[in-house]
PDB file as gemmi writes it, atoms N, CA and C in Angstrom:
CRYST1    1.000    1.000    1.000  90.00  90.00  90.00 P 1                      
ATOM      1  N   UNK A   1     -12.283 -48.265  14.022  1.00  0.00           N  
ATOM      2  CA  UNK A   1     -12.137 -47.653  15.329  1.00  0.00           C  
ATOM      3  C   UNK A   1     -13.529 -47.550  15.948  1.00  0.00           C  
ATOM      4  N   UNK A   2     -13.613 -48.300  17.508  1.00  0.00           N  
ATOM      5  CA  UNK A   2     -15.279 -47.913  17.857  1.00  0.00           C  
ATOM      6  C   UNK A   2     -15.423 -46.484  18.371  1.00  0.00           C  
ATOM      7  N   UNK A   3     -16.652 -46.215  18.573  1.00  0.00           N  
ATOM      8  CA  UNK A   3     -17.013 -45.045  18.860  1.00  0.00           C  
ATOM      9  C   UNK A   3     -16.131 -44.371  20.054  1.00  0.00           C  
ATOM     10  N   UNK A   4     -16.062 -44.750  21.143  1.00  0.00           N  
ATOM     11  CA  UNK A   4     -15.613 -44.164  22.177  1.00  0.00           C  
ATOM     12  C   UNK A   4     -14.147 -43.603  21.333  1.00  0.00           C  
ATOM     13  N   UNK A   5     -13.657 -44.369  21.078  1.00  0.00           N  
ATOM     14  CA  UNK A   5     -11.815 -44.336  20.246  1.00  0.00           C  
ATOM     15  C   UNK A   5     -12.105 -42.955  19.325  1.00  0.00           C  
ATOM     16  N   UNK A   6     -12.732 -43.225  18.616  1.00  0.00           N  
ATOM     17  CA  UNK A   6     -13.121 -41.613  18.166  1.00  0.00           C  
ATOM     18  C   UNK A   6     -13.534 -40.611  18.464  1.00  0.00           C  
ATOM     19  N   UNK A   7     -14.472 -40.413  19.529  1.00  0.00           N  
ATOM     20  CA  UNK A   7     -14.720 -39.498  20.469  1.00  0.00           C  
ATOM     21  C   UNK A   7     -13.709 -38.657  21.047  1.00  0.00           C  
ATOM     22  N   UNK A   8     -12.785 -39.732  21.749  1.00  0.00           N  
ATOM     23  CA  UNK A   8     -11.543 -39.462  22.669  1.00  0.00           C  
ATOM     24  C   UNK A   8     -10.597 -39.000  21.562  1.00  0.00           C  
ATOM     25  N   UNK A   9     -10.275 -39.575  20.272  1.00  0.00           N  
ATOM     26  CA  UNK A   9      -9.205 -39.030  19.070  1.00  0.00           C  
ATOM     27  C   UNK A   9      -9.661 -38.058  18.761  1.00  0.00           C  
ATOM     28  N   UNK A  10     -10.953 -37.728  18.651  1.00  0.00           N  
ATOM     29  CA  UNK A  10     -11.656 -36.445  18.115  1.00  0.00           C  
ATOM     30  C   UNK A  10     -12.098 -34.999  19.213  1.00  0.00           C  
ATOM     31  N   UNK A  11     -11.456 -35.486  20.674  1.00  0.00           N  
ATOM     32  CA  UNK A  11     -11.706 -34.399  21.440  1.00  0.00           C  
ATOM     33  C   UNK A  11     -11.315 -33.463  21.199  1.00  0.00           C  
ATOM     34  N   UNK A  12     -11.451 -31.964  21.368  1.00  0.00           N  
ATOM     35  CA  UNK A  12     -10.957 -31.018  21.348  1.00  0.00           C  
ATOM     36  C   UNK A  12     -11.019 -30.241  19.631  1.00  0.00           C  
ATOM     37  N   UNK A  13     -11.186 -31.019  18.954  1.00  0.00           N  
ATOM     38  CA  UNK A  13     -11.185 -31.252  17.630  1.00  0.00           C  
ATOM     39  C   UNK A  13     -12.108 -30.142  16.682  1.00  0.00           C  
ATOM     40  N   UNK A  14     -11.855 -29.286  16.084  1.00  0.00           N  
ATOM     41  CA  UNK A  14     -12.950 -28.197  15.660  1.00  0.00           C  
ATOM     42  C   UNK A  14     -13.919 -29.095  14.526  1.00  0.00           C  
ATOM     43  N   UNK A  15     -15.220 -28.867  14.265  1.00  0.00           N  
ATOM     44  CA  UNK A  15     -16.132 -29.656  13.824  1.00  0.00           C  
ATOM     45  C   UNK A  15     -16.313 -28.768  12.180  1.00  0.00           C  
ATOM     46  N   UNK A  16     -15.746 -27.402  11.960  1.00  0.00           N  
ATOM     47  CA  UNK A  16     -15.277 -26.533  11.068  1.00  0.00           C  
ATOM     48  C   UNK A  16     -13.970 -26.412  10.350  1.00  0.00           C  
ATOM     49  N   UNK A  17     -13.348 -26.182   9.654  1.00  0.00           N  
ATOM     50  CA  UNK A  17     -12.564 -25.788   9.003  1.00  0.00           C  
ATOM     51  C   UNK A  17     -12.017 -24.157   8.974  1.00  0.00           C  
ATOM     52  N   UNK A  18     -11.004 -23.357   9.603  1.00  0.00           N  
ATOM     53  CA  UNK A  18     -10.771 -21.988   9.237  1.00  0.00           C  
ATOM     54  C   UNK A  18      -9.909 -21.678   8.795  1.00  0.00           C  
ATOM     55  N   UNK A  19      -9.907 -20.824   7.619  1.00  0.00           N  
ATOM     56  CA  UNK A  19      -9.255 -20.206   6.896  1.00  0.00           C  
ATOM     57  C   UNK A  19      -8.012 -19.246   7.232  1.00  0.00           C  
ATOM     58  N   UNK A  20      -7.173 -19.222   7.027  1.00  0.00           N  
ATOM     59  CA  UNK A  20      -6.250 -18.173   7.662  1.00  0.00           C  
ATOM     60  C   UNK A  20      -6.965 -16.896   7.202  1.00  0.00           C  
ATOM     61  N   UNK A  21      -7.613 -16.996   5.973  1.00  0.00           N  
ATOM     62  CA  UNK A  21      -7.531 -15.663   5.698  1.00  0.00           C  
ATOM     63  C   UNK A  21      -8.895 -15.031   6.803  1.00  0.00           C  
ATOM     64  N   UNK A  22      -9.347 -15.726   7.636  1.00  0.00           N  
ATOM     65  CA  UNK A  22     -10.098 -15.145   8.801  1.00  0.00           C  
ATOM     66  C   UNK A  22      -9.416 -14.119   9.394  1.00  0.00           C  
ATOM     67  N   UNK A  23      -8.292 -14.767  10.163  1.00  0.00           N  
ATOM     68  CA  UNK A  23      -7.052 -14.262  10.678  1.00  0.00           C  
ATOM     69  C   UNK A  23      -6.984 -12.514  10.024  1.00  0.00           C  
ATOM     70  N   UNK A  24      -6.445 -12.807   9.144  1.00  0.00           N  
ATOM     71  CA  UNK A  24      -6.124 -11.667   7.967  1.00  0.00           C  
ATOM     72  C   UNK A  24      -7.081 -10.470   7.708  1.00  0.00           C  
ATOM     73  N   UNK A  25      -8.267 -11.006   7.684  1.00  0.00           N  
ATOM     74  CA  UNK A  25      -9.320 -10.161   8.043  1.00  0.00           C  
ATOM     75  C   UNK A  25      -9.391  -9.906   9.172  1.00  0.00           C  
ATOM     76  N   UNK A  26      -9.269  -9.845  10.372  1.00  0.00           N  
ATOM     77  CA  UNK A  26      -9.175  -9.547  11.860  1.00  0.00           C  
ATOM     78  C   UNK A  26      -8.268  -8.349  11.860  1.00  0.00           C  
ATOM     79  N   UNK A  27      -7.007  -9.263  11.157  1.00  0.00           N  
ATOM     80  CA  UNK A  27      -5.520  -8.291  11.536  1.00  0.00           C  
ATOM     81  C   UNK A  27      -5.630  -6.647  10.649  1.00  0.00           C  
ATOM     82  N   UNK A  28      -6.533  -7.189   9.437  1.00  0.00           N  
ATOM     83  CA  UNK A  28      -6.656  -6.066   8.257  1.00  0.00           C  
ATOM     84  C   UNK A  28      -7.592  -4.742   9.033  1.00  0.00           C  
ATOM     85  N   UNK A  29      -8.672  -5.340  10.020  1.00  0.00           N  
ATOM     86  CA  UNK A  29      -9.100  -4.937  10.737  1.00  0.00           C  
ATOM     87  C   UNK A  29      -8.613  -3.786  11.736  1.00  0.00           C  
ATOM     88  N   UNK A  30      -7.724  -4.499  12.634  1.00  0.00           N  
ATOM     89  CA  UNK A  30      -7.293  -4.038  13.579  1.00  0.00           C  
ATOM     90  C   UNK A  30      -5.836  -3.036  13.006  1.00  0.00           C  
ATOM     91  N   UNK A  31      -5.382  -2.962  11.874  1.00  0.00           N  
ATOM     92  CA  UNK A  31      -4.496  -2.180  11.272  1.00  0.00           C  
ATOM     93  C   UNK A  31      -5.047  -1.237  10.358  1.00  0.00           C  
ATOM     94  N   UNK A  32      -6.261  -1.074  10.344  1.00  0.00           N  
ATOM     95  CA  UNK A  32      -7.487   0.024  10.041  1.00  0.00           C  
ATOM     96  C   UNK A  32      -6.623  -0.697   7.963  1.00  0.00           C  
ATOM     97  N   UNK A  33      -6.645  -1.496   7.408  1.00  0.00           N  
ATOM     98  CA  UNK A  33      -5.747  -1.510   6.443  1.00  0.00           C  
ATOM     99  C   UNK A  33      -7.041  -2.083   5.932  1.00  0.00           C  
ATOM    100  N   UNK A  34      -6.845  -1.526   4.725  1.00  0.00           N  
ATOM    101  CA  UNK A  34      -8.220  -2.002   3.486  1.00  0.00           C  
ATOM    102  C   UNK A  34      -7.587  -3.241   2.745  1.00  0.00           C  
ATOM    103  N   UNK A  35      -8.711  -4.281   1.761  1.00  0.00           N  
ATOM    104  CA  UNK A  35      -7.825  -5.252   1.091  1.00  0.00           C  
ATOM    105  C   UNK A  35      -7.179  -4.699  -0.054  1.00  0.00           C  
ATOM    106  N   UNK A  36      -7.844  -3.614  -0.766  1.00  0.00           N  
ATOM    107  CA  UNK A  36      -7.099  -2.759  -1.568  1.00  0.00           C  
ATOM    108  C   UNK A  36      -5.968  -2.593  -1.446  1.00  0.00           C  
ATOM    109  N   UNK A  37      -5.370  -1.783  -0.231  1.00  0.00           N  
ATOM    110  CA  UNK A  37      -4.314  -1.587   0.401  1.00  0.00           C  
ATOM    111  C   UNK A  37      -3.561  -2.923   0.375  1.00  0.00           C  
ATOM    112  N   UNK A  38      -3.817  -4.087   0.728  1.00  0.00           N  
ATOM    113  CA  UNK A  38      -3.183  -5.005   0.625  1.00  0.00           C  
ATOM    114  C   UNK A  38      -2.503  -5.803  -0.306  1.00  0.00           C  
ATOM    115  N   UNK A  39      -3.375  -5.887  -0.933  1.00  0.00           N  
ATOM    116  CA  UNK A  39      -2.982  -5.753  -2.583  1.00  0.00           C  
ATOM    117  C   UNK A  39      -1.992  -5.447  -3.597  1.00  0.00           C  
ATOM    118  N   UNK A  40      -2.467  -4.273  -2.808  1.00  0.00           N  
ATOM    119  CA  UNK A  40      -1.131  -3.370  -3.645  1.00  0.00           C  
ATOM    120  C   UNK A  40       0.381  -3.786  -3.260  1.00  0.00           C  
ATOM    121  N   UNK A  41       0.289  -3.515  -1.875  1.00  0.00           N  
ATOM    122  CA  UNK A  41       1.600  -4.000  -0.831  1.00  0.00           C  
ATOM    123  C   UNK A  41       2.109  -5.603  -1.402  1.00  0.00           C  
ATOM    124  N   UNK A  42       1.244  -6.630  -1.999  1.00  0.00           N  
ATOM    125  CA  UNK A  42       1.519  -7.508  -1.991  1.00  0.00           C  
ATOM    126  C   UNK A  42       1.980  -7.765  -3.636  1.00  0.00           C  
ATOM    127  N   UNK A  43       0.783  -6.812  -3.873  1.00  0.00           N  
ATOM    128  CA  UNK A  43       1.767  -7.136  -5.655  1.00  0.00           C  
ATOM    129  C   UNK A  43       0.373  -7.914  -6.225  1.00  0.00           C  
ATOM    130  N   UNK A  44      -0.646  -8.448  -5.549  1.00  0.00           N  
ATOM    131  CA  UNK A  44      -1.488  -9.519  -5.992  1.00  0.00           C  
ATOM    132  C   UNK A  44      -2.747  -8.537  -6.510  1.00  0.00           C  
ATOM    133  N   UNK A  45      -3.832  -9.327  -7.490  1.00  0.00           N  
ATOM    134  CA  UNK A  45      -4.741  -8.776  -7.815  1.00  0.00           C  
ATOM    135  C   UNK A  45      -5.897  -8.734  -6.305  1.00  0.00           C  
ATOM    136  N   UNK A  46      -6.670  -8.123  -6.164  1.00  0.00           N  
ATOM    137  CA  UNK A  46      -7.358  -7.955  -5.047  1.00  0.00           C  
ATOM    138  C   UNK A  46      -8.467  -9.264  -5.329  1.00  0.00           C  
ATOM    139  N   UNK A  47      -8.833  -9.561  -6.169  1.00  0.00           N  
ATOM    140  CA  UNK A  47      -9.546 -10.824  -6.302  1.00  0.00           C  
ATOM    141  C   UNK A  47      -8.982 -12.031  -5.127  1.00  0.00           C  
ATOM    142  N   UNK A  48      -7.313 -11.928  -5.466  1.00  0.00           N  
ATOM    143  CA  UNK A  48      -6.601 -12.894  -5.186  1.00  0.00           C  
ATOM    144  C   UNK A  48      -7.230 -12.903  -3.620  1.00  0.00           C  
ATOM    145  N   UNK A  49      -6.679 -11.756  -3.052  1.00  0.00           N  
ATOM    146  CA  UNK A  49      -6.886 -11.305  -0.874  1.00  0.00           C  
ATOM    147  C   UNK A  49      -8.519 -11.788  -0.644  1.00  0.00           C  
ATOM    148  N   UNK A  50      -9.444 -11.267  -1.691  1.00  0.00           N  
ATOM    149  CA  UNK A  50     -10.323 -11.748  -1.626  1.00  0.00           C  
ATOM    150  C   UNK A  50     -10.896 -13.728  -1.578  1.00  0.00           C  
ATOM    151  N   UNK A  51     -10.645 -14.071  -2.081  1.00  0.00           N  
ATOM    152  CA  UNK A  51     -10.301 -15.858  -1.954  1.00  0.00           C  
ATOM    153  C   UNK A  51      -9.040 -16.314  -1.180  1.00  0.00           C  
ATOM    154  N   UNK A  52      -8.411 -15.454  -0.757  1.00  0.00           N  
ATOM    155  CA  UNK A  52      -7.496 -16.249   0.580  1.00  0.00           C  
ATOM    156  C   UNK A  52      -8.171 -15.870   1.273  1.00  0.00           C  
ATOM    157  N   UNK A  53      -9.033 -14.608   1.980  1.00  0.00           N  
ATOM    158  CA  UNK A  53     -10.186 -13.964   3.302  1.00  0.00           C  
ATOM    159  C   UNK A  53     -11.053 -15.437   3.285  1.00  0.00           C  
ATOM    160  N   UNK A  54     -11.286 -15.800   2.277  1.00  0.00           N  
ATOM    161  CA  UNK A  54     -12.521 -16.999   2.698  1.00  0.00           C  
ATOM    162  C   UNK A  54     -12.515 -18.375   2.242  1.00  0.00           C  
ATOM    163  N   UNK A  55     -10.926 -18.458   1.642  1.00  0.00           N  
ATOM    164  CA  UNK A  55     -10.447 -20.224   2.184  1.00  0.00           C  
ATOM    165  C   UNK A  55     -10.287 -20.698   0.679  1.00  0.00           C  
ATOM    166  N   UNK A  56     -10.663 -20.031  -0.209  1.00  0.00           N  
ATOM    167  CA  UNK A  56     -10.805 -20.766  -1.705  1.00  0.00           C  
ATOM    168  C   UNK A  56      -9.697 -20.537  -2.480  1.00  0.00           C  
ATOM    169  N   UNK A  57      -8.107 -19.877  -1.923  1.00  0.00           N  
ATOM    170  CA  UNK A  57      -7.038 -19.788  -2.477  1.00  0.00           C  
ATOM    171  C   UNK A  57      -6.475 -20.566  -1.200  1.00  0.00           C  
ATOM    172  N   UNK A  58      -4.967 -21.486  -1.339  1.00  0.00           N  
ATOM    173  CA  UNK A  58      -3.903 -21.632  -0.290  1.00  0.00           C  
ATOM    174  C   UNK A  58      -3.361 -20.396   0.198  1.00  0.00           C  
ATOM    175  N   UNK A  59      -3.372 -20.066   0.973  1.00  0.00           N  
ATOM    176  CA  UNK A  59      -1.915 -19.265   1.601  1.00  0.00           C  
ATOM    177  C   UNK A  59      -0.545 -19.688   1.625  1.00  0.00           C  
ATOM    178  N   UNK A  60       0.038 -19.000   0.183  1.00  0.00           N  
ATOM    179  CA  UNK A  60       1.379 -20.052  -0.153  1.00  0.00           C  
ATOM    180  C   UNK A  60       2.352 -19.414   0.609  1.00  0.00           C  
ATOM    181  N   UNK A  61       3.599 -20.172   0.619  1.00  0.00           N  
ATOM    182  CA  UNK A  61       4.570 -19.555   1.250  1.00  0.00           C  
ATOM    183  C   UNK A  61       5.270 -17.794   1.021  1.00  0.00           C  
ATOM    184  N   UNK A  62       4.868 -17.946  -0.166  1.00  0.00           N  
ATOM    185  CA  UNK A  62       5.591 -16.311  -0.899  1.00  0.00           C  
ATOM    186  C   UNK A  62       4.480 -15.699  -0.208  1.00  0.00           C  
ATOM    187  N   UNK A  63       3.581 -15.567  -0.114  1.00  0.00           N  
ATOM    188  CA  UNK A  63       2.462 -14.547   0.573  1.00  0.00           C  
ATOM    189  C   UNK A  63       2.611 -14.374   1.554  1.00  0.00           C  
ATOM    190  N   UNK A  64       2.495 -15.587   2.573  1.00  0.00           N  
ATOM    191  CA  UNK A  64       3.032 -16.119   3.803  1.00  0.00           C  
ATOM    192  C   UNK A  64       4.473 -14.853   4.100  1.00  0.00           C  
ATOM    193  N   UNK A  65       4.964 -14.770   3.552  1.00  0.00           N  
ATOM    194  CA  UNK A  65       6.507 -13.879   3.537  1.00  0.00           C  
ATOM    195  C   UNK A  65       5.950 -12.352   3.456  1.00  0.00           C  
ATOM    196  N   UNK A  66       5.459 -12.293   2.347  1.00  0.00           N  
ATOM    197  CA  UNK A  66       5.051 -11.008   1.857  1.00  0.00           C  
ATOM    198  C   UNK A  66       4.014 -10.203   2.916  1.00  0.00           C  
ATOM    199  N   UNK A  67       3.248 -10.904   3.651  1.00  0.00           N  
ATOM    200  CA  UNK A  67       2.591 -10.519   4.779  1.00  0.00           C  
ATOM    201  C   UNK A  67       3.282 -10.829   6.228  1.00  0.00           C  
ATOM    202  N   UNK A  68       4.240 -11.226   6.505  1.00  0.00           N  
ATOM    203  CA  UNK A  68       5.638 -10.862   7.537  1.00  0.00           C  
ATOM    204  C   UNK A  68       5.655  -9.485   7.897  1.00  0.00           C  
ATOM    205  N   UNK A  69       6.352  -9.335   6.667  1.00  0.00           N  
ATOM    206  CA  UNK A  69       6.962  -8.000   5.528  1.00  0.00           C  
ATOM    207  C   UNK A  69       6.046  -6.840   5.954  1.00  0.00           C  
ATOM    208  N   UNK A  70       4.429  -6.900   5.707  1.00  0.00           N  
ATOM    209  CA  UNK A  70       3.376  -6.022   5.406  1.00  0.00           C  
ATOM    210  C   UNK A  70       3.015  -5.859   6.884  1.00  0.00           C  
ATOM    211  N   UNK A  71       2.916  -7.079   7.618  1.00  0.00           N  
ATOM    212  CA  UNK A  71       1.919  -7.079   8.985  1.00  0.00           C  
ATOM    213  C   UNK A  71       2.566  -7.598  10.106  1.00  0.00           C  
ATOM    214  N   UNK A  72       3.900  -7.892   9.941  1.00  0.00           N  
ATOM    215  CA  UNK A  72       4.688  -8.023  11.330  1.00  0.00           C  
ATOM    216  C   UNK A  72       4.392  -9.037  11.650  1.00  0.00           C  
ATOM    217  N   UNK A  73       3.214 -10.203  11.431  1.00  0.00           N  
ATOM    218  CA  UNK A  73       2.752 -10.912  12.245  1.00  0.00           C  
ATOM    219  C   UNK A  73       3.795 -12.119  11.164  1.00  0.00           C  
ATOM    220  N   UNK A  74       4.722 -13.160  11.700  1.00  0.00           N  
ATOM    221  CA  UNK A  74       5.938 -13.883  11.438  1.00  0.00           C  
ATOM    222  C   UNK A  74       4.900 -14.692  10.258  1.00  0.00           C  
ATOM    223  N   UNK A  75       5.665 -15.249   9.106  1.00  0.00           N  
ATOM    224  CA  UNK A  75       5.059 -15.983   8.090  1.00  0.00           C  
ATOM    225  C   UNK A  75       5.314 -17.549   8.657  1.00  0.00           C  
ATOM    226  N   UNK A  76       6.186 -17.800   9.846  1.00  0.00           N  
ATOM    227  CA  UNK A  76       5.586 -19.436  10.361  1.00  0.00           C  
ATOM    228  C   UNK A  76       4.341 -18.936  11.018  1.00  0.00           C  
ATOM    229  N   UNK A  77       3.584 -18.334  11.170  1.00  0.00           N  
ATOM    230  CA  UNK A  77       2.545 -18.808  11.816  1.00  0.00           C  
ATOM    231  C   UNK A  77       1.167 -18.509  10.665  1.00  0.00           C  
ATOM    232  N   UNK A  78       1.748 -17.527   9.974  1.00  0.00           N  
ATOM    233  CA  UNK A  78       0.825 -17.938   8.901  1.00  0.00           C  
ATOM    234  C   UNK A  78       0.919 -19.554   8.302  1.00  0.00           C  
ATOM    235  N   UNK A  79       2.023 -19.683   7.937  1.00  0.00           N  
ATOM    236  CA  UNK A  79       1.993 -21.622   7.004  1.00  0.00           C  
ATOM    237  C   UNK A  79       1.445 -22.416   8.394  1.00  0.00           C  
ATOM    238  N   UNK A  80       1.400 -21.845   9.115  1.00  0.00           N  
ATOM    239  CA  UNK A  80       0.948 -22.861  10.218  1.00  0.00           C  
ATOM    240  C   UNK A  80      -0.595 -22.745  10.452  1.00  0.00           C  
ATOM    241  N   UNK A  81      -1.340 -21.653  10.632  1.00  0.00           N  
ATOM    242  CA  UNK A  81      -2.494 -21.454   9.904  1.00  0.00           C  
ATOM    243  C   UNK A  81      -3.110 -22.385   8.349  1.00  0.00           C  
ATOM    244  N   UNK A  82      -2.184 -22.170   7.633  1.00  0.00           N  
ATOM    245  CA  UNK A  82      -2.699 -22.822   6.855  1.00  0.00           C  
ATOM    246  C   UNK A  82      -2.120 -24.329   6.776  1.00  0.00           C  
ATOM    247  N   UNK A  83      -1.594 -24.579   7.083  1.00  0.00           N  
ATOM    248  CA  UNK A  83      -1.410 -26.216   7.467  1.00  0.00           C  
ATOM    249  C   UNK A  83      -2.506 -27.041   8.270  1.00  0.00           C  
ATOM    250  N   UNK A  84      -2.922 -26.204   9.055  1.00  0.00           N  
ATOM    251  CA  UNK A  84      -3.931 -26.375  10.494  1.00  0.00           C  
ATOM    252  C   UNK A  84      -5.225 -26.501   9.666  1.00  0.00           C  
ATOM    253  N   UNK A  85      -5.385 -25.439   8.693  1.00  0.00           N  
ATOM    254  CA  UNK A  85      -6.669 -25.034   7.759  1.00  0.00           C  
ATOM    255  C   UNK A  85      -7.081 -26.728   7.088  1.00  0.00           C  
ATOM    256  N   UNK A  86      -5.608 -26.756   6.157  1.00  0.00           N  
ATOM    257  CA  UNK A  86      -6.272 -27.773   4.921  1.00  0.00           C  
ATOM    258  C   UNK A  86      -6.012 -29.476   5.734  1.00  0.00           C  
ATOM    259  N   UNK A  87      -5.330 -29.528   6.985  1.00  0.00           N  
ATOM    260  CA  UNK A  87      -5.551 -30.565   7.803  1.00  0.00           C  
ATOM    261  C   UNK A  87      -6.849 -30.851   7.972  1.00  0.00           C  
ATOM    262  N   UNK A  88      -7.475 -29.792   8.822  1.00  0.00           N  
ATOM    263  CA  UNK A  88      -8.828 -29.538   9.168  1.00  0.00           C  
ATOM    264  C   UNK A  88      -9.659 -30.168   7.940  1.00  0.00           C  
ATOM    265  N   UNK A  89      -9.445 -29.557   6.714  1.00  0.00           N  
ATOM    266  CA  UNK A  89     -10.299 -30.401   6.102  1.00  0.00           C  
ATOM    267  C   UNK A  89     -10.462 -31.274   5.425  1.00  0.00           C  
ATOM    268  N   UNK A  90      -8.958 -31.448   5.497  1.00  0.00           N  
ATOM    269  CA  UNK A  90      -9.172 -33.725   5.016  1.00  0.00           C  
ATOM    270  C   UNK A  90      -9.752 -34.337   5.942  1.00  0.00           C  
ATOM    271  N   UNK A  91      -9.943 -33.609   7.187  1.00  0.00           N  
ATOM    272  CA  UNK A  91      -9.744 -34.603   8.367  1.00  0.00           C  
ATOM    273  C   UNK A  91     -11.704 -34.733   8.070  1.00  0.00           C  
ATOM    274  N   UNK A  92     -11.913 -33.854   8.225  1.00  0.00           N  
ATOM    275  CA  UNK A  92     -13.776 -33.377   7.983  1.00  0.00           C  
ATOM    276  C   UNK A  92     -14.153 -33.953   7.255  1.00  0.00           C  
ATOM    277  N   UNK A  93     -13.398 -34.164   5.965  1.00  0.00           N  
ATOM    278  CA  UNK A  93     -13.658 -34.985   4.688  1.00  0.00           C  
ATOM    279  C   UNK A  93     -13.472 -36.452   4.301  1.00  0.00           C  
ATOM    280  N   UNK A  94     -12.597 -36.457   5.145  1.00  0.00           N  
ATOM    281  CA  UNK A  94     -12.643 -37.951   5.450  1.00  0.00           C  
ATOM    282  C   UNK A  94     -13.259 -39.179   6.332  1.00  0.00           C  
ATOM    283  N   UNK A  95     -14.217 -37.798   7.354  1.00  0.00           N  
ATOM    284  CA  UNK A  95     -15.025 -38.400   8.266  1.00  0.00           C  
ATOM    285  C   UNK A  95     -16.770 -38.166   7.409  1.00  0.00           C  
ATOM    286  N   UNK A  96     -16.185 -37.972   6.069  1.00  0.00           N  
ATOM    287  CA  UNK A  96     -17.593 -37.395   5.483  1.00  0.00           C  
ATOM    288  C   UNK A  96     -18.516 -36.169   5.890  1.00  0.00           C  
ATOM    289  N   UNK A  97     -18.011 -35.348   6.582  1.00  0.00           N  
ATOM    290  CA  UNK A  97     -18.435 -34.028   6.708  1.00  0.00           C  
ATOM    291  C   UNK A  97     -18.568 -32.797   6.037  1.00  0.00           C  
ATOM    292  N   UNK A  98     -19.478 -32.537   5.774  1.00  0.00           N  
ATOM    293  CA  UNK A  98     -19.185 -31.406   4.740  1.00  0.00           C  
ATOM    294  C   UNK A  98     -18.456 -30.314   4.926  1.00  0.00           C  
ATOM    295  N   UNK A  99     -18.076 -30.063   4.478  1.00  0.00           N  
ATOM    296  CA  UNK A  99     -16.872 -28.825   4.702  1.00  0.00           C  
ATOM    297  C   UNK A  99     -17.264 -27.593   4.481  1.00  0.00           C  
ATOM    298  N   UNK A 100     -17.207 -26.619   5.231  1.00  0.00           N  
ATOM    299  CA  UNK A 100     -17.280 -25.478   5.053  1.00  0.00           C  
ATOM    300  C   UNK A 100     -16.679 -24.685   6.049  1.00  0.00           C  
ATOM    301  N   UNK A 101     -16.578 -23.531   5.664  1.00  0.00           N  
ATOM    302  CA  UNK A 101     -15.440 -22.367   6.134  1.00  0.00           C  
ATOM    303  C   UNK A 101     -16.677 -21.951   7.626  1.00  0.00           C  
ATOM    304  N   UNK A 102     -15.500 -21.716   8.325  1.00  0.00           N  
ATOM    305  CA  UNK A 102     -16.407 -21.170   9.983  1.00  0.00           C  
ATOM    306  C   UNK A 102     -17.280 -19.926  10.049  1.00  0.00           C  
ATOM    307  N   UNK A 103     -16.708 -19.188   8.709  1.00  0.00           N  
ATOM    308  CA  UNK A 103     -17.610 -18.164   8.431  1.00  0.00           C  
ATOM    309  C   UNK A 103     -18.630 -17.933   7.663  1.00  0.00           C  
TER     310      UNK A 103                                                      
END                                                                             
């Protein structure tokens, strides 16, 4: 593909990779809710909330649910978050970019 073709395929295109668990941290935020707290609610070790916050766990579907459940905010748009996430970084990775989280 020449340059221009990629330019134009690559418009709009984030040059980063983000994590849902950005998201999650925002929302954990704005629901004054600790990851502790989350944790618990979820059943998971806090290690776990900790490596989904910064991209080094998936956000699987059961979590995805379990934070519906916890935070109101619908679990399609979490898997969609993370669909968007690990797209993002084949796509980075396949253009040879190094990958790293936006944060």
């Amino acid at each position: 593909m020449d340059r221009a073709r990629r330019t134009l395929y690559a418009a709009g295109e984030l040059d980063y990779a983000v994590p849902p668990g950005e998201t999650l941290w925002e929302l954990l935020e704005e629901k004054d809710m600790t990851r502790y707290e989350l944790a618990a609610h979820i059943g998971v070790p806090l290690d776990h909330i900790d490596q989904l916050i910064l991209g080094l766990l998936p956000l699987t579907s059961e979590v995805a649910v379990a934070l519906e459940r916890i935070t109101g905010t619908p679990a399609k748009l979490w898997n969609r978050l993370e669909a968007d996430y690990q797209s993002t970084r084949v796509r980075l990775q396949s253009a040879g970019t190094r990958v790293e989280n936006s944060g």
